[in-house]
TINUDREN-971457 format. One record per residue (C-alpha): residue number from 1; residue in one letter; x, y, z. Coordinates in steps of 0.05 Angstrom, whole numbers, plus 32768, in hexadecimal, padded with zeros to 4 digits. Example, Ala and Ser with C-alpha at 12.3 -4.5 7.8 and 13.67 -1.06 7.14 Angstrom:
<i->1	aa->a	xx->80F6	yy->7FA6	zz->809C>
<i->2	aa->s	xx->8111	yy->7FEB	zz->808F>
//
This chain:
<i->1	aa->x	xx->8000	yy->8000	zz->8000>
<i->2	aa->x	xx->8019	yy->8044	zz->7FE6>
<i->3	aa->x	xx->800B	yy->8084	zz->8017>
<i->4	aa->x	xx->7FD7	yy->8098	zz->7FDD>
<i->5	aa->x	xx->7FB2	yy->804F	zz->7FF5>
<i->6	aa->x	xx->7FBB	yy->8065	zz->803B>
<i->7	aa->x	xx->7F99	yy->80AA	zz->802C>
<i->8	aa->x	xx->7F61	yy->808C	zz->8011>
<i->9	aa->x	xx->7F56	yy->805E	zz->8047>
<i->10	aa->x	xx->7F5C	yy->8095	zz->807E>
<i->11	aa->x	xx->7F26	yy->80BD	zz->804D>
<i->12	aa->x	xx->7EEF	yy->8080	zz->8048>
<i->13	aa->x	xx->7F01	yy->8076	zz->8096>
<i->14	aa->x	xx->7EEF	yy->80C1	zz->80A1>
<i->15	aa->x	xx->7EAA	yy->80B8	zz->807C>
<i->16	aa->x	xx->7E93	yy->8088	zz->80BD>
<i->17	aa->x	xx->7EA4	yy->80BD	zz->80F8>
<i->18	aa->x	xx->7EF4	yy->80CA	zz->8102>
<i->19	aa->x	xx->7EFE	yy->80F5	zz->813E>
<i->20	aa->x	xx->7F48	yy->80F7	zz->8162>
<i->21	aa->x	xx->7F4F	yy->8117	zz->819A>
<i->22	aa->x	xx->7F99	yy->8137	zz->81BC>
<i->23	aa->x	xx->7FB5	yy->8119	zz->8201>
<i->24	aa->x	xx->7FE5	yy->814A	zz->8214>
<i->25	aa->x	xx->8023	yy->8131	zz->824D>
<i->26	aa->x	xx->8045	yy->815E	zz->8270>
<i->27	aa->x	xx->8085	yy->8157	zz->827F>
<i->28	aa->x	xx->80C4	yy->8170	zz->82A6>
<i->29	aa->x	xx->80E3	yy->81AD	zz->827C>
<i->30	aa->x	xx->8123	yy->81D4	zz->8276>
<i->31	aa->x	xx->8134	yy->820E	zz->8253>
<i->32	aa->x	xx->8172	yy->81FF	zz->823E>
<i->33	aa->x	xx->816B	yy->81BF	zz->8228>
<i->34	aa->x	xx->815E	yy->819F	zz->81DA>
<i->35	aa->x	xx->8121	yy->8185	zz->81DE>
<i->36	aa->x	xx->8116	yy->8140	zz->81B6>
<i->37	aa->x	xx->80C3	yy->812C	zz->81AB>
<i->38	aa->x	xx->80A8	yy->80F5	zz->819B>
<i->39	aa->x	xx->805E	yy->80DE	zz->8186>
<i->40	aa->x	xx->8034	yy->80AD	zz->819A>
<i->41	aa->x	xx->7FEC	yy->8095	zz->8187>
<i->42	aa->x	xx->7FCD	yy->8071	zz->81B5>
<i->43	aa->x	xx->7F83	yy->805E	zz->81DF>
<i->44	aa->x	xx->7F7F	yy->808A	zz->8210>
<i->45	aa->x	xx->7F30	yy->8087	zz->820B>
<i->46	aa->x	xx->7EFA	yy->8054	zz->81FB>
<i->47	aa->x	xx->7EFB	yy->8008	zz->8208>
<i->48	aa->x	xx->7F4F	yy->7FFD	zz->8203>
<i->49	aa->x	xx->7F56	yy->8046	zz->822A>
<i->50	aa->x	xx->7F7B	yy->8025	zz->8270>
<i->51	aa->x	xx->7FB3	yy->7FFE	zz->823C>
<i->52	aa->x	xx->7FB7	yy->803F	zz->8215>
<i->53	aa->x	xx->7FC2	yy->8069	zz->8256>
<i->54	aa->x	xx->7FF3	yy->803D	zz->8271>
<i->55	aa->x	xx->801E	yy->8032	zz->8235>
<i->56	aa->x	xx->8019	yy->8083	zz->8234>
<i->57	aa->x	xx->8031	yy->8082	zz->8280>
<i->58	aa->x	xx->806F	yy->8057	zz->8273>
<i->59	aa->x	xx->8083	yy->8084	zz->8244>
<i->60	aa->x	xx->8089	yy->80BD	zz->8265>
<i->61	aa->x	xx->80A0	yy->809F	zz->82A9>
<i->62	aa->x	xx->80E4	yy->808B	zz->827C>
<i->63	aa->x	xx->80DC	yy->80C9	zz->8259>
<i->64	aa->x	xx->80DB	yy->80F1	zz->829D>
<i->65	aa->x	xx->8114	yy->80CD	zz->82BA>
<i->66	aa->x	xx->813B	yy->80DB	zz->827B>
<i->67	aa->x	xx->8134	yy->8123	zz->8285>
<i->68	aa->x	xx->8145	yy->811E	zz->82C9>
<i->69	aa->x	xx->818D	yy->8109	zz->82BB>
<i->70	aa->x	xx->819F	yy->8150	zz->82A0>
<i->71	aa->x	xx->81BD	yy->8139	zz->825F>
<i->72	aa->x	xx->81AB	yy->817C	zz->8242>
<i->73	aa->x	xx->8172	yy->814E	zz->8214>
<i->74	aa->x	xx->8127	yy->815A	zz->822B>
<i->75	aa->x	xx->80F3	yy->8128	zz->8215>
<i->76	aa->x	xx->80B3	yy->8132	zz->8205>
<i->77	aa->x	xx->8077	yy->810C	zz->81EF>
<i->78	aa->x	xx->803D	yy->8121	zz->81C1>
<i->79	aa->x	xx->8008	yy->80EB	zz->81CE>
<i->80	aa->x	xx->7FBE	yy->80EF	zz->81A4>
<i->81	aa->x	xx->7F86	yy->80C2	zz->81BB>
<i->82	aa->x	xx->7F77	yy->808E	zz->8181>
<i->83	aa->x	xx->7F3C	yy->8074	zz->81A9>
<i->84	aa->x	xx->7F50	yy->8030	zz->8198>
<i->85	aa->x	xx->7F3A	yy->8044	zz->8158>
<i->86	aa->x	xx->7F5A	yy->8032	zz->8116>
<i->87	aa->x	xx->7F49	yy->806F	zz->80EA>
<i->88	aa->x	xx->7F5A	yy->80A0	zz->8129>
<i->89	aa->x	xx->7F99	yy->807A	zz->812A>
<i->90	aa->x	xx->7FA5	yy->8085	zz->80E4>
<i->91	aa->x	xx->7F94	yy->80D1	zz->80EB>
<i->92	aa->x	xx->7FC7	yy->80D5	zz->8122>
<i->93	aa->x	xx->7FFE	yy->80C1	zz->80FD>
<i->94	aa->x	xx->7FF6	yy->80F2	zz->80C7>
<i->95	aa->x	xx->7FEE	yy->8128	zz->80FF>
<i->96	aa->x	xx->802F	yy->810E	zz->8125>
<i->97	aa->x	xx->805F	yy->8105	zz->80DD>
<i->98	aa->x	xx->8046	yy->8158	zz->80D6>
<i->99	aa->x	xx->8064	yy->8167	zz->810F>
<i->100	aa->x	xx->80A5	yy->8162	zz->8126>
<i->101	aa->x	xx->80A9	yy->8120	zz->814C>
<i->102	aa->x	xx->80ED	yy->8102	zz->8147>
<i->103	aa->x	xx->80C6	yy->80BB	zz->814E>
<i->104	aa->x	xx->8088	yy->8092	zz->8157>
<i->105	aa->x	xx->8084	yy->806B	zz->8191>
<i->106	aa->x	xx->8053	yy->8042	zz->81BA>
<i->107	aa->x	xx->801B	yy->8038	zz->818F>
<i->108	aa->x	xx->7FE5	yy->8012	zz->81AC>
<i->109	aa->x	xx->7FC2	yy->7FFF	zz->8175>
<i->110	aa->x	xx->7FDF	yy->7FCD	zz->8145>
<i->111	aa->x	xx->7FAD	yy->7FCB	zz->810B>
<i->112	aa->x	xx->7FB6	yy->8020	zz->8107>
<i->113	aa->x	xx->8000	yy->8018	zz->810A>
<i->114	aa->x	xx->7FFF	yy->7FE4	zz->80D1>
<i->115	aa->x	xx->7FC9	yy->8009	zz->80A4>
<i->116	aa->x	xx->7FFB	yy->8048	zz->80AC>
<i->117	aa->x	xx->8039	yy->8025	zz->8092>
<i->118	aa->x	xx->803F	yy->8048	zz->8055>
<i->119	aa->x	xx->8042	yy->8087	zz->8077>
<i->120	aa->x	xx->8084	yy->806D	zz->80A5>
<i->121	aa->x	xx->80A3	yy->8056	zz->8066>
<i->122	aa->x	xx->8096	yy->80A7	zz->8042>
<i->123	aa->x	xx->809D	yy->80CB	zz->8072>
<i->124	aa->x	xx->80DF	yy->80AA	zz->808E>
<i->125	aa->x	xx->80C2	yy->80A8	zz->80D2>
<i->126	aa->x	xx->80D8	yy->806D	zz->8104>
<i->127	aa->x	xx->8094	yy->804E	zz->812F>
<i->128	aa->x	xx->80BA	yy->8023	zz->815F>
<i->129	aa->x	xx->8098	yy->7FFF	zz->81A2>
<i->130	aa->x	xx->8049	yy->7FF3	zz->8187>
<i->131	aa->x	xx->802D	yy->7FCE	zz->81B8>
<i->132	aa->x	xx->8011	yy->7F97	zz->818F>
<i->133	aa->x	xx->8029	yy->7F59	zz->817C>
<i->134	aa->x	xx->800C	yy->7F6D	zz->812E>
<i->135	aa->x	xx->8030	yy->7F42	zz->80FC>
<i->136	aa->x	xx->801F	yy->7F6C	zz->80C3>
<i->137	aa->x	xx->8053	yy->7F9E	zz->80EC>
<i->138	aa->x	xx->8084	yy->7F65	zz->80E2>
<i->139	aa->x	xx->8077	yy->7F51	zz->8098>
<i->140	aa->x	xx->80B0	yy->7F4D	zz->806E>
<i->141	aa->x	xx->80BC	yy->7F8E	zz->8045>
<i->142	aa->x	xx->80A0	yy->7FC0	zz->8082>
<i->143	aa->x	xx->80C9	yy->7FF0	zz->8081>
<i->144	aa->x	xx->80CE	yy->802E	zz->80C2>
<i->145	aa->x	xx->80BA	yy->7FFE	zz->80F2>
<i->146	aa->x	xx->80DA	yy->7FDF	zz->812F>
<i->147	aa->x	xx->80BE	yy->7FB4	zz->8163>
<i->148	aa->x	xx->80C5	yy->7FA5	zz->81A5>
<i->149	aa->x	xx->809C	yy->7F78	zz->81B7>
<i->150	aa->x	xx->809E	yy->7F36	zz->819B>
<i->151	aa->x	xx->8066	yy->7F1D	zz->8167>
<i->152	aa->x	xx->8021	yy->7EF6	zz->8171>
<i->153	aa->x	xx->8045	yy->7EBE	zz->814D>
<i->154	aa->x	xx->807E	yy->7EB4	zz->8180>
<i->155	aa->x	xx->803F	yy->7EC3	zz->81BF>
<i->156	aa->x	xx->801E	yy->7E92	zz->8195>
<i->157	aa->x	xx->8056	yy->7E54	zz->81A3>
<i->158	aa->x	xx->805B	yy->7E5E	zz->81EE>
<i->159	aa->x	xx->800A	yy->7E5D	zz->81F1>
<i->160	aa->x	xx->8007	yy->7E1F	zz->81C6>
<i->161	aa->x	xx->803B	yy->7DF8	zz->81DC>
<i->162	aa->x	xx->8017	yy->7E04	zz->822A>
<i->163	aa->x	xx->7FDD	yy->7DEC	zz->8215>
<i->164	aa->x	xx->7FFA	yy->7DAF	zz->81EF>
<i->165	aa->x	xx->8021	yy->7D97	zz->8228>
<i->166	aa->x	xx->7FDB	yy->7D9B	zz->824D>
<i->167	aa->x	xx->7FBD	yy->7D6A	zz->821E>
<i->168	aa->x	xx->7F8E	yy->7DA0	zz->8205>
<i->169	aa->x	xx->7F75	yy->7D8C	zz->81BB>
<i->170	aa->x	xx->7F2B	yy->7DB0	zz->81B6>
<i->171	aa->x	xx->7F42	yy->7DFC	zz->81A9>
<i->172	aa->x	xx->7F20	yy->7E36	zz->81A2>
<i->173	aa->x	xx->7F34	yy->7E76	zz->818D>
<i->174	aa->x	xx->7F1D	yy->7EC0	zz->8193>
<i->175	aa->x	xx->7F36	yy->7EF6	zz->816B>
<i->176	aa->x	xx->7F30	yy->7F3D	zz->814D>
<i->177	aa->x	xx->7F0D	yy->7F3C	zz->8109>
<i->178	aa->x	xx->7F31	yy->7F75	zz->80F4>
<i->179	aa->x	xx->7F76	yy->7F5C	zz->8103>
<i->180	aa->x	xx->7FA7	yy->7F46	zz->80D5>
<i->181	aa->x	xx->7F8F	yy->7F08	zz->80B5>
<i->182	aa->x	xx->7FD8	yy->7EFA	zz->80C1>
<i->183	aa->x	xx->7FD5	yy->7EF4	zz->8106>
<i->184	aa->x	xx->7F95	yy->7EC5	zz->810E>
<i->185	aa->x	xx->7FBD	yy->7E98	zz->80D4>
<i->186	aa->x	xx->7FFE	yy->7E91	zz->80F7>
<i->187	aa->x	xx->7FD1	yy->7E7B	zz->813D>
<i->188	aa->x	xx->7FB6	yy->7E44	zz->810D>
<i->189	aa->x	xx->7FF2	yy->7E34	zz->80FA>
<i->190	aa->x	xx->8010	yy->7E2C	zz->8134>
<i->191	aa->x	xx->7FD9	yy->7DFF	zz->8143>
<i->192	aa->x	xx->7FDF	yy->7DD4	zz->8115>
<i->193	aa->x	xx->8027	yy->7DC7	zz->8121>
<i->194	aa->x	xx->800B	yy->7DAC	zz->8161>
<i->195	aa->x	xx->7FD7	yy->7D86	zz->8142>
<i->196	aa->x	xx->7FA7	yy->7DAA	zz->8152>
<i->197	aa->x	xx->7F60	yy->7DC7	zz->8130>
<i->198	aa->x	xx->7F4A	yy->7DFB	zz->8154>
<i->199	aa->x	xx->7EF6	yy->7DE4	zz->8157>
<i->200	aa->x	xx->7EE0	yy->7E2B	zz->8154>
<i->201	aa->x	xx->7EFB	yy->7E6A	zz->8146>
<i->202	aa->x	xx->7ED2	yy->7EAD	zz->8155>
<i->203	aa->x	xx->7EE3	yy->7EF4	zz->813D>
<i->204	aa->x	xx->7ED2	yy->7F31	zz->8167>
<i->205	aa->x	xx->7ECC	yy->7F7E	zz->816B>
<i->206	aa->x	xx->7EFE	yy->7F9A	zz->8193>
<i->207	aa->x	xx->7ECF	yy->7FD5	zz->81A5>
<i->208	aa->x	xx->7E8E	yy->7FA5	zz->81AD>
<i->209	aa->x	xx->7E68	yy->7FAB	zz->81EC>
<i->210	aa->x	xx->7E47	yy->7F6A	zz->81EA>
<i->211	aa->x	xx->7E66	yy->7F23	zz->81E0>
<i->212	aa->x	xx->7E33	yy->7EF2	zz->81EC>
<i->213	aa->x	xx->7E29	yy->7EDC	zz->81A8>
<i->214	aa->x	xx->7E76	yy->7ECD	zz->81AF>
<i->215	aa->x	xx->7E74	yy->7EAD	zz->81F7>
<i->216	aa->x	xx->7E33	yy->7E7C	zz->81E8>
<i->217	aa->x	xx->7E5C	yy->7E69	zz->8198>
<i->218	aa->x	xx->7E9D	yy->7E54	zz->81D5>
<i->219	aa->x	xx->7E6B	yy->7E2A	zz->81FB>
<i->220	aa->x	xx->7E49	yy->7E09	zz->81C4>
<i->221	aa->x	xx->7E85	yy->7DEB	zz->81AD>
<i->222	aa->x	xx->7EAF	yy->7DCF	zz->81F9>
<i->223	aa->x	xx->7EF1	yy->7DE1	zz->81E2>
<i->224	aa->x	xx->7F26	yy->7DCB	zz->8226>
<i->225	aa->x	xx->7F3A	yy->7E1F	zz->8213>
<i->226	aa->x	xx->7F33	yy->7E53	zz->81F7>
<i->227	aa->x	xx->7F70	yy->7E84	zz->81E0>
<i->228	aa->x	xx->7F65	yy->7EC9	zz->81DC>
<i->229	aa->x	xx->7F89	yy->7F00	zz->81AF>
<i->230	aa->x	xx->7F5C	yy->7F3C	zz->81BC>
<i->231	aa->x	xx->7F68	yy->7F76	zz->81E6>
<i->232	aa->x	xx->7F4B	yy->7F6B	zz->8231>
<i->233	aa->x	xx->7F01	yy->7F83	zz->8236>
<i->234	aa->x	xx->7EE9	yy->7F48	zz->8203>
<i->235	aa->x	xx->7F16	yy->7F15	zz->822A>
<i->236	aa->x	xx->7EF4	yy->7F2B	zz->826D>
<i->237	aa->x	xx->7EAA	yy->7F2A	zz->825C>
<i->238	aa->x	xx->7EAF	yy->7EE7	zz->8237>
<i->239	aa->x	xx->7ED2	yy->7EC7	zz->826B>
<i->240	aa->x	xx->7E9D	yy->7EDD	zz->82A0>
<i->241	aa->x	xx->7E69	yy->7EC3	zz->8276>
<i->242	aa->x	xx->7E88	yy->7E7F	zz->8269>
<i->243	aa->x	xx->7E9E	yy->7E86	zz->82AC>
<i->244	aa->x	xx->7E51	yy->7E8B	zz->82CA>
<i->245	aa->x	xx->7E41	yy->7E51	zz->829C>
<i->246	aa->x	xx->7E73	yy->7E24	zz->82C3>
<i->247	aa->x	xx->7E9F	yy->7E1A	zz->827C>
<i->248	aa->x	xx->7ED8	yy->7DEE	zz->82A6>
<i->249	aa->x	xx->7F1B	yy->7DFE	zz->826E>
<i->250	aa->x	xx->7F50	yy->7E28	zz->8270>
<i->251	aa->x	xx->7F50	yy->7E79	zz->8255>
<i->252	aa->x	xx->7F90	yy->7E88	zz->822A>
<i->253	aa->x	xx->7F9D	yy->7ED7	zz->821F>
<i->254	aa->x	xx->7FD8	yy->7EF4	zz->81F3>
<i->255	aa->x	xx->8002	yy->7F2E	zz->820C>
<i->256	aa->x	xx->7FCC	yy->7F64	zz->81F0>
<i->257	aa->x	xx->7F97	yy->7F5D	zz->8227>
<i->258	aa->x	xx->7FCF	yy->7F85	zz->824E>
<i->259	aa->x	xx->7FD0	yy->7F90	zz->82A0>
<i->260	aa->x	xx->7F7E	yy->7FA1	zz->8294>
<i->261	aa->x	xx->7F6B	yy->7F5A	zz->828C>
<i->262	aa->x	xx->7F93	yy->7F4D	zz->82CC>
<i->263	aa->x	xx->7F7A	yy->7F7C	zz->82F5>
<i->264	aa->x	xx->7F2F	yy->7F6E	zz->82E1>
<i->265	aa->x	xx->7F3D	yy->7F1F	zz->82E2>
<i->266	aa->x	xx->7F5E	yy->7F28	zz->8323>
<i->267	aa->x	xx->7F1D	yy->7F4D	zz->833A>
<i->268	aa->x	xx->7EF0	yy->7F23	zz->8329>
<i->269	aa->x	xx->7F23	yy->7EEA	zz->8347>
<i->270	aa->x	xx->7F1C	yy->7EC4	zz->8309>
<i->271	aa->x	xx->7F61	yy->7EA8	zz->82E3>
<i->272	aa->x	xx->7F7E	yy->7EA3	zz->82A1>
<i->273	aa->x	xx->7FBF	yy->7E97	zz->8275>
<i->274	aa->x	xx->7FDE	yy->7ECD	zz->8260>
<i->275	aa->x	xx->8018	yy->7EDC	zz->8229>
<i->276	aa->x	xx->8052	yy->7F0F	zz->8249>
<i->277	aa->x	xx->8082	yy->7F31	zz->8216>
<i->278	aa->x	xx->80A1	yy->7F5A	zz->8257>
<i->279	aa->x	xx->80BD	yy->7F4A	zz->8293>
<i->280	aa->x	xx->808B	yy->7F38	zz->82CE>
<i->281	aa->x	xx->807F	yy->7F6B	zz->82F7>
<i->282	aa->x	xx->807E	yy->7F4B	zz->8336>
<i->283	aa->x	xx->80CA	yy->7F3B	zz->8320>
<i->284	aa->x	xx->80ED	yy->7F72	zz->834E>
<i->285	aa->x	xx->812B	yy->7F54	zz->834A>
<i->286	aa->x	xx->812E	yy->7F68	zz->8302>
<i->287	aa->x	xx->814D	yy->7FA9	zz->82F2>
<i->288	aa->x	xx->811B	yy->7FCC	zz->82C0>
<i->289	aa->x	xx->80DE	yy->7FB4	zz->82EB>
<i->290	aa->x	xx->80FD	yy->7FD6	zz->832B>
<i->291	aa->x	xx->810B	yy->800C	zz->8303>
<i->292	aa->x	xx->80D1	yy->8017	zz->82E3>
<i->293	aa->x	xx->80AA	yy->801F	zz->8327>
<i->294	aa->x	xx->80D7	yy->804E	zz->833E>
<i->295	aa->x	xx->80C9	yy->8077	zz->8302>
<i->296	aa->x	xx->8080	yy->806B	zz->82FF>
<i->297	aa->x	xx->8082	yy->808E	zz->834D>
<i->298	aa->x	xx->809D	yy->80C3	zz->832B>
<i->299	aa->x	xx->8065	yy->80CF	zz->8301>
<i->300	aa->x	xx->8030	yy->80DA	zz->8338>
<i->301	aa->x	xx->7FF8	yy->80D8	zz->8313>
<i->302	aa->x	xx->7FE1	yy->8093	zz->8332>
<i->303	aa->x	xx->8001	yy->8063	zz->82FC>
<i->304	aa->x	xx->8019	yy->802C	zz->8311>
<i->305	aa->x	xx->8046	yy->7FF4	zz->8306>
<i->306	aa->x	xx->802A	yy->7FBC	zz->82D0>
<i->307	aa->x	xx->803F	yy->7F8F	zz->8290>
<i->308	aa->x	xx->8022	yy->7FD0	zz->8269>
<i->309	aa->x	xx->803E	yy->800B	zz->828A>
<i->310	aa->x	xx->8080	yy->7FDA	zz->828E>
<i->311	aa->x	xx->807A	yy->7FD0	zz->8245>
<i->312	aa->x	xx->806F	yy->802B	zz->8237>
<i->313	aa->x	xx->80AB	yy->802F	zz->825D>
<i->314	aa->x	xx->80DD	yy->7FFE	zz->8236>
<i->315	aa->x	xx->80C0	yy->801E	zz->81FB>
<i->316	aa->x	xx->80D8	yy->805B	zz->8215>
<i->317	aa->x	xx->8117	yy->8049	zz->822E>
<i->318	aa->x	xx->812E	yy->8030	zz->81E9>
<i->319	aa->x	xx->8113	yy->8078	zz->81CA>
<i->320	aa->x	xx->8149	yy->8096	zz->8200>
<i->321	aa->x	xx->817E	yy->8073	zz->81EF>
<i->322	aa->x	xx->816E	yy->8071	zz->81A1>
<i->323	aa->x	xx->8174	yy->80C1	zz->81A6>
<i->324	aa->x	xx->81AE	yy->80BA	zz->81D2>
<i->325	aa->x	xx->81D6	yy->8094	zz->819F>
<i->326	aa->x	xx->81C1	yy->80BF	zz->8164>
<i->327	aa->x	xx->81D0	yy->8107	zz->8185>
<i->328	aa->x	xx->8218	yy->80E2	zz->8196>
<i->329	aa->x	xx->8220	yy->80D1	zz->8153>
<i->330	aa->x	xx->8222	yy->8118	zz->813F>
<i->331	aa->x	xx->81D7	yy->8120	zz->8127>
<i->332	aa->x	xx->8187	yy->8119	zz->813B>
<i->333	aa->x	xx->815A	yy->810D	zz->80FE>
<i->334	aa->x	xx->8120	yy->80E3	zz->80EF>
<i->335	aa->x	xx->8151	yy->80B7	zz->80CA>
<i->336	aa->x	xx->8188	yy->80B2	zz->80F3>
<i->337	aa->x	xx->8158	yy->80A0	zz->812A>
<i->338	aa->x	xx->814B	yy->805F	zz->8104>
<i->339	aa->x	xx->818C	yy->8051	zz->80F2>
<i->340	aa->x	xx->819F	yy->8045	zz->8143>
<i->341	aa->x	xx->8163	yy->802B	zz->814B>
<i->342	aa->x	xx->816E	yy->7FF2	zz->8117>
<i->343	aa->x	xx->81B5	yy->7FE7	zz->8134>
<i->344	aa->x	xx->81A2	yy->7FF3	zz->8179>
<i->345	aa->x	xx->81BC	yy->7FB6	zz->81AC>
<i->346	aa->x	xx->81AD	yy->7FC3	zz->81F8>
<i->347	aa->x	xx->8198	yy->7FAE	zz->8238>
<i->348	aa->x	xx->8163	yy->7FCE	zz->825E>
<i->349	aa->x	xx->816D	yy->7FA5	zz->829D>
<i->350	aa->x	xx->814C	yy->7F68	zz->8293>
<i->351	aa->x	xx->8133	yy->7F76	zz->824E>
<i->352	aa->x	xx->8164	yy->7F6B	zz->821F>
<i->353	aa->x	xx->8159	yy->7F8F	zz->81DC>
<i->354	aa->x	xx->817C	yy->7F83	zz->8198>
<i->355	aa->x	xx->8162	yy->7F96	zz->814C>
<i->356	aa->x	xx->81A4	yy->7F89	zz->8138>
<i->357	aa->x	xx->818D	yy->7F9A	zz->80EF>
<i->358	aa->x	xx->8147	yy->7F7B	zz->80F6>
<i->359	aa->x	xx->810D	yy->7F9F	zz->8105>
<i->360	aa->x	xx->8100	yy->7F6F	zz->8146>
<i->361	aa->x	xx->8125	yy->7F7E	zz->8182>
<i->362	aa->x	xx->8108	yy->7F4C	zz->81BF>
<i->363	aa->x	xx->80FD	yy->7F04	zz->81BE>
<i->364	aa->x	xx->80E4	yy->7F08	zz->8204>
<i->365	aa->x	xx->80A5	yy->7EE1	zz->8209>
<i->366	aa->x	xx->8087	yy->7EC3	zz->824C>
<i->367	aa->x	xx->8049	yy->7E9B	zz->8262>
<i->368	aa->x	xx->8028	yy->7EA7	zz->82A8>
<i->369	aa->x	xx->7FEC	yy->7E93	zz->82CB>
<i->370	aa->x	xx->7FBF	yy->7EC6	zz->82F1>
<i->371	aa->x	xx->7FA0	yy->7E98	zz->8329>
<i->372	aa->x	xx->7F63	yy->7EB5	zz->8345>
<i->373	aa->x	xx->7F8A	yy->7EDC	zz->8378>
<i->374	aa->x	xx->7FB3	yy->7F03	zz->8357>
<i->375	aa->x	xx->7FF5	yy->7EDF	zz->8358>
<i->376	aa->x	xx->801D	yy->7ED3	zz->8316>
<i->377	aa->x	xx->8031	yy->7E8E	zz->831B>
<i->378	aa->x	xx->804C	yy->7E5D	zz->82E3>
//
């Protein structure tokens, strides 16, 4: 798709209702120092509003320890509320490549970030850190891009390999219908590398309200689980409604659910499997984790320590030292930003991270269990 394509799409979006509204951040400032911004789209209203909001916070909790080193660099971050909303997301990113955002970073939805790709690729911008495990971001040819976070594929291994050492054959699977096809393909073919058929496979709305149609297909058909790639607010009302109906298998989720589907599992002291592409935060011991809730305190603003403000802040840890790099090297442009970026190699703490001339740079990926408590065991 050629940016004329992507125009076109943002224009028949518009026709159906495209409103995008700005999420300003203050941060620490300095008169005298060179002030580096970046952009960010993300949804900071509507059903996906608490991931948005805490990807935002991570951000500038690293962005806000940054400045308080006194490097003579102050960072700043432009974030505009997508709503969860592909077309808003799309309208963003036109807005933030006008302006004069060194970067894109922690995007928060993955099917805006992929419909805008021919933008990254003409207007020489870098989106690094989308918090989505998209594999259209990952497609051979994308150009612009870098990602953090591993891909649904590799979430996709660890989740199917768990349930095949359970001895669970009757599979069902609930996704977003307007995903990349690519992503609900590689879960069946990860499947199937199991031996396994998934015996029913149900596509939602991400911004739905109701899922019983969804919950009552589940039940008709007894699968031992169900595995989940949706953000949280589908995950949670299905699984109280299969819950109520006494449905006795397990509940897989992939990373995208974020901390919400914890907290509101945790709540409701149900349980679930869950997909990690950061480090656990209950894991103190690890560096970037005890950093990061340091930082977070910083903030005060209430946010606190999760896999999705953990995730904002490695994001913006790697835009730190990505700008770092580049203003050593002599020069700070959209384009040199990428080019450290696609050679960047370092270690957050814990979190090792390493394009080394790929556009991937983590192959963390963990599986957990939220017991009914609270506690992250497994």
């Amino acid at each position: 798709m050629q940016r004329r394509s992507f125009m076109q799409a943002l224009s028949a979006a518009s026709a159906v209702g495209l409103g995008t509204s700005m999420g300003a951040w203050p941060l620490i400032s300095r008169a005298d120092s060179r002030v580096v911004r970046f952009g960010q789209s993300a949804s900071l209203t509507g059903g996906q509003s608490a991931y948005g909001q805490d990807m935002r916070s991570g951000i500038a909790a690293a962005f806000m320890a940054a400045n308080a080193q006194n490097t003579g660099v102050r960072f700043e971050l432009n974030c505009l509320d997508d709503g969860g909303l592909r077309a808003n997301c799309m309208k963003n990113v036109l807005n933030l490549t006008e302006s004069d955002a060194i970067g894109l970073i922690g995007f928060t939805s993955g099917v805006g970030a992929e419909a805008s790709l021919p933008v990254f690729e003409d207007s020489r911008i870098s989106l690094m850190g989308t918090a989505s495990g998209n594999l259209g971001l990952r497609a051979q040819g994308v150009k612009n891009v870098f990602n953090v976070r591993v891909g649904h594929d590799a979430e996709y291994r660890r989740m199917v390999g768990y349930a095949k050492d359970f001895g669970l054959q009757r599979v069902g699977i609930v996704y977003m219908g307007d995903a990349a096809v690519s992503n609900l393909n590689a879960l069946k073919q990860t499947l199937a590398d199991a031996n396994i058929t998934p015996k029913v496979s149900v596509a939602i709305d991400r911004n739905a309200t109701n899922f019983d149609a969804a919950a009552r297909d589940l039940l008709a058909n007894r699968p031992d689980c169900v595995m989940f790639t949706t953000n949280a607010e589908p995950i949670c009302k299905i699984i109280e409604q299969m819950s109520a109906a006494k449905y006795p298998g397990l509940y897989y989720a992939s990373s995208y659910s974020g901390q919400t589907l914890i907290d509101k599992l945790v709540a409701r002291q149900q349980g679930c499997v869950m997909s990690l592409v950061v480090p656990r935060p209950s894991s103190m011991g690890t560096p970037v984790v005890n950093q990061c809730q340091r930082d977070l305190a910083l903030l005060n603003n209430g946010s606190r320590l999760g896999v999705t403000t953990l995730e904002g802040y490695i994001v913006g840890r790697i835009a730190v030292e990505a700008t770092h790099q580049a203003i050593n090297s002599g020069r700070l442009s959209r384009a040199r930003f990428g080019e450290v970026l696609a050679g960047l190699r370092t270690d957050l703490g814990g979190f090792r991270v390493d394009f080394g001339g790929t556009s991937q740079g983590s192959k963390f990926v963990d599986l957990m269990a939220v017991d009914r408590y609270g506690r992250l065991v497994g």
